[in-house]
Phi, psi and omega in degrees: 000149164340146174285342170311315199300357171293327193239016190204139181254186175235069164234326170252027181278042185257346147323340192300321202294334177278345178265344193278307187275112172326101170271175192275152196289139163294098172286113169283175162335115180349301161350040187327150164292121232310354151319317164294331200234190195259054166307169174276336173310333177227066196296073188273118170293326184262188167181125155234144196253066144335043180286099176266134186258181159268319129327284166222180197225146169207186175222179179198169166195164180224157178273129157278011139289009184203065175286358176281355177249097187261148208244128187272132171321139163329083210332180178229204185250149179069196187096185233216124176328148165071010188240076181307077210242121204220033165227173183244162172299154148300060213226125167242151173247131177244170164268187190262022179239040194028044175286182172247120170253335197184144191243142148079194209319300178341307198303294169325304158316307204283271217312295163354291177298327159302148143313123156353282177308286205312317185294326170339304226254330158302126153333084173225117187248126136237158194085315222314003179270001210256340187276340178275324152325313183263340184294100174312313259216350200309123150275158132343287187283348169325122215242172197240137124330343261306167148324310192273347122137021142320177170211167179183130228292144175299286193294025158275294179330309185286297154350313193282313155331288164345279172329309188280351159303301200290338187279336160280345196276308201336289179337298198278345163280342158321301181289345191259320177301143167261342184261137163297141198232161195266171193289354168268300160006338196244140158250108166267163185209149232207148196224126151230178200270147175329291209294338159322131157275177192302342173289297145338309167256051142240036164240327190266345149309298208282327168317327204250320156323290165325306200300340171094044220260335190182155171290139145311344188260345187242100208277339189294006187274327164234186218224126113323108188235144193276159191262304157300357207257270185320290178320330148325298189276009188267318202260347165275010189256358185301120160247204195296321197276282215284019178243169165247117191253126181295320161316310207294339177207160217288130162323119138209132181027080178060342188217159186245152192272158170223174189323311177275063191076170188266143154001286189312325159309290172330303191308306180304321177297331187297318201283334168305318165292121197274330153295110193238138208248151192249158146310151194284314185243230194281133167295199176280336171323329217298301195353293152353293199301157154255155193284143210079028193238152220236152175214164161263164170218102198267091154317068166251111221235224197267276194308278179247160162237167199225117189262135159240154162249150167229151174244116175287095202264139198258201304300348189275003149085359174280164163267141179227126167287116196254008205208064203343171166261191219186122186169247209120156192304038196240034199274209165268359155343303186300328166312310179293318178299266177012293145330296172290308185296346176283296177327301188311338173284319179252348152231053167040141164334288193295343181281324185279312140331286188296338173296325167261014136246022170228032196217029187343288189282318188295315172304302197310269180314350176277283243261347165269333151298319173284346170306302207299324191273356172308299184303341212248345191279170169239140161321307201251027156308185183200349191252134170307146134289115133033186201126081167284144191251133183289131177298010186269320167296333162275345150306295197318321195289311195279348179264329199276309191243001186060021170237158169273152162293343136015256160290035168236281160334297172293343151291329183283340142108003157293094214267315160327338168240139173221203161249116177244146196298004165279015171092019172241170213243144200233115173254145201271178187269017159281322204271347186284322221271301211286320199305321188276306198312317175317293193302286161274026173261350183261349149319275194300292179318338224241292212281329184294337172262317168335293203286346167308347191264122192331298169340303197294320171309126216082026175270128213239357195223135158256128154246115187283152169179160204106170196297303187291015162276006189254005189286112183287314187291338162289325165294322166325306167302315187290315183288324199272320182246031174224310179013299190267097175173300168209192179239138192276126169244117178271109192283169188275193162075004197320333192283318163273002173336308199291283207334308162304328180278344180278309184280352184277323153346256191317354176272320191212097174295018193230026155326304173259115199247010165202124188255154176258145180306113164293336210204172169235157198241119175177169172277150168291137169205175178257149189219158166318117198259105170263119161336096178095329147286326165275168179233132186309331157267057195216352181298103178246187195232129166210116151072048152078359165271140177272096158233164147314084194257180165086002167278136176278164172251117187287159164244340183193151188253152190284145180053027153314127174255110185237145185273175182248143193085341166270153175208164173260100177267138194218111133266169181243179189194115181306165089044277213229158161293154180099323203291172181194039166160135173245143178215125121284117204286153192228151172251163203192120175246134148283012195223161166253018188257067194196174219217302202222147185280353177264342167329145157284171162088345173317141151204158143324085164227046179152164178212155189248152169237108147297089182281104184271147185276141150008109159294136170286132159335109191120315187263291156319077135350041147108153300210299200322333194266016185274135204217106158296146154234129187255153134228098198252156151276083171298338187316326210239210188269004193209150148244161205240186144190155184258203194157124194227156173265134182287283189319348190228316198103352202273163185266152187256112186306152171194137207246162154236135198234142201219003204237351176271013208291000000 
């Protein structure tokens, strides 16, 4: 039976008309609720800006007395020759009694520095965000991997990150404060990519619960910010000198050269400055722009990449979302796999398995030498790159197969690679090209279809930004197949846009004021089961009534355009006298095109929990007239609902869980 029957007895169904008929979204008073805004009720001195990356990671943070200044996390110890890097890898070390040993570059040494045998037993995780991402299934208990191929619950993992974030941002808001501040005072805001479901980002919520980042009771305290989103509200403080307008110049190897140096100089010179000060309203780019004028924000950053369209509305400088987002698994992460499948080829699978798990840390360093010479190719190279291969591999490899790696290179008949007597693997620039090609032929095809779509049409601005947007072979690309199409634009510094767009995000959420549905949403319910329109087994019979079960009820439509501050009201009705939790259940389609929670593509994905308090003595007429009002949000970067008892007025806790399914 229906998941209603949890919350409606059928006996009381004369509530169905107000639970049946989909009602219209409500727009509450311009005014959002103290959840959106820098109310006095929650008087936040602070906005600290997360960006977790799959790659690397940083923080930022702004005074709201002084929100035109954002302030960049702290250089860091370590890094990687040739890298101007003011984010940390994303890397964690547990010890082998799971403890937290060390984040980011540290983690990368300390793990370096073990002994082999020793390294078995030790933790060391990267990339590991990617994992949230591919899990059809996320839970609590999802687990994690190690390098050394332990395993240990994902939200510990994530939590531990988290943590060693918040004991540094504090620290570095401290020294800058003049007041002592207290743990409510801070707004945190958490950056994840658009195309995550709702499951995802309440998972990376509950990882900052854990982390002690904020209570559960003060859930407004930190804010899920979308990662193309954010950047969006970042490109709109631009001004001319801080961007690379790709149209404007001539190609040699991806960034084009000027008088002064190359872009990429400007960059490294920009990134020294740890304060970066934004516009009071729209940079100067905007001028341009007319109101209605449509832009893209392609993200692309190590894991996934993420399209949002946006609109700009002047004068007040907000946003309108015209487009689900829209991306997929296509960050340069695939360049590194791409790399490994390479490896797997010329020195069999089973050879590359057993090196990483029994050469842990030497595989960690080989994929950190190919980051780094990764970062360095261009299109109009003309010489190979380098690859020192760690000498536990070229042992390991002559004890696994009893040949050098040499001769293995020369059996795999891969002529694009080759071997030089300095223990390196010499890839020619064909072979750097097929590594690459895959990742950013799926970019482009991603963006080429976005803009083909009527929404879409008429778009004057691309904007690239995330790490792998600093790549001259992704720019190259873009510029030969979007070019005559619009004008591409990079801000400089790219590798932090979101992040910076993430703290202006957390000074004023209500920035972006209209979002589009990834999905569409609703409950099971019961309806007048009519002759010829319902199919009969869907018929139930209860007290000489014919009804209709298993109708979804829409609460949003998939690409629905919802405002921020609008909501959706449902009432409920208990069972029984007596009851002390209603649970509903919700379904969610990638299509609006279904009828019944029984539809395909249909699934079970998450439920609201209505905790009811003791009926007062007195109020209730008997179980049946008592009426929950559900009030949900589609609008913002989560979705929420309240709940009130219509007889007392009093508010009903009420939860939505997207992670016990």
């Amino acid at each position: 039976l229906p998941s209603l029957f949890s919350a409606l007895s059928l006996s009381s169904l004369s509530l169905l008309s107000t639970l049946l008929s989909p009602s219209p979204l409500h727009a509450l008073p311009p005014l959002s609720p103290s959840l959106f805004s820098l109310s006095m009720d929650h008087p936040f001195t602070v906005v600290v800006a997360i960006d977790f990356g799959t790659t690397s990671s940083g923080y930022a943070f702004s005074f709201t007395q002084d929100p035109e200044a954002i302030h960049m996390m702290r250089r860091w110890e370590g890094g990687d020759p040739g890298v101007a890097n003011q984010k940390s890898p994303t890397s964690l070390l547990l010890t082998p009694e799971l403890k937290f040993h060390s984040f980011g570059f540290a983690a990368r040494d300390n793990y370096h520095d073990l002994d082999p045998e020793e390294a078995q037993h030790w933790l060391y995780f990267d990339k590991f965000k990617m994992k949230i991402h591919s899990t059809t299934d996320l839970t609590m208990e999802t687990e994690l991997e190690a390098v050394s191929g332990r395993k240990v619950r994902a939200i510990e993992v994530f939590s531990h990150a988290l943590r060693f974030f918040r004991v540094h941002a504090l620290k570095e808001v401290k020294d800058q404060s003049s007041s002592l501040l207290e743990g409510d005072e801070v707004r945190w805001v958490i950056t994840v990519p658009a195309v995550w479901r709702q499951p995802a980002k309440q998972f990376m919520r509950e990882a900052a619960y854990l982390a002690g980042l904020v209570s559960p009771d003060t859930p407004e305290q930190l804010l899920i910010a979308l990662e193309p989103e954010a950047a969006s509200i970042y490109c709109r403080k631009l001004r001319l000198h801080q961007v690379i307008d790709l149209s404007l110049r001539p190609m040699t190897n991806g960034l084009s050269l000027e008088s002064d140096g190359s872009p990429r100089e400007q960059l490294r010179k920009a990134r020294h400055s740890r304060t970066f000060l934004v516009e009071r309203g729209t940079g100067e780019l905007w001028s341009e722009m007319q109101t209605g004028d449509r832009y893209i924000v392609a993200d692309c950053g190590g894991g996934t990449v993420d399209l949002t369209v946006h609109q700009i509305e002047q004068p007040q400088g907000t946003l309108k979302e015209l487009y689900k987002v829209s991306g997929g698994p296509y960050g340069a992460v695939g360049v590194d796999l791409a790399f490994e499948a390479m490896l797997c080829k010329i020195f069999g699978e089973d050879f590359i398995e057993s090196f990483k798990a029994k050469r842990p840390a030497a595989w960690v360093d080989l994929t950190i030498a190919f980051e780094a010479r990764k970062r360095t190719a261009t299109p109009g190279r003309s010489n190979a790159l380098n690859i020192s291969l760690p000498f536990s591999f070229i042992d390991f490899y002559k004890r696994y197969r009893g040949q050098s790696v040499e001769t293995a290179l020369r059996k795999s008949n891969m002529n694009i690679v080759k071997w030089s007597s300095q223990g390196m693997l010499r890839l020619t620039p064909e072979a750097m090209n097929e590594l690459f090609q895959p990742t950013i032929n799926n970019i482009i095809k991603h963006i080429e279809e976005l803009m083909q779509r009527q929404e879409v049409q008429g778009v004057r601005f691309l904007f690239l930004v995330g790490g792998f947007a600093e790549s001259p072979m992704l720019q190259r690309a873009a510029q030969n197949a979007l070019g005559q199409t619009c004008r591409i634009i990079i801000p400089q510094d790219v590798g932090l846009t979101i992040l910076k767009g993430a703290v202006l995000f957390g000074l004023d959420p209500t920035v972006v004021r209209v979002r589009r549905c990834p999905l569409t949403y609703g409950v099971g319910v019961l309806n007048r089961f009519v002759e010829g329109r319902h199919p009969r087994d869907k018929l139930l019979v209860k007290e000489g009534r014919d009804w209709c079960t298993d109708i979804l009820d829409r609460f949003v439509s998939v690409d629905q355009s919802v405002a921020l501050g609008e909501v959706v009201r449902r009432s409920y009705t208990p069972a029984r006298s007596g009851q002390r939790k209603i649970i509903i259940n919700i379904y969610c389609s990638v299509s609006d095109d279904v009828v019944y929670i029984s539809d395909p593509g249909v699934r079970k994905c998450g439920a609201i929990t209505l905790d009811l308090p003791e009926a007062l003595p007195g109020t209730v007429a008997g179980a049946e007239r008592r009426e929950i009002r559900a009030t949900m949000q589609f609008g913002d970067t989560e979705i929420k609902v309240t709940a009130v008892d219509m007889a007392t007025n009093q508010t009903v806790r009420a939860a939505i869980d997207f992670l016990s399914n």
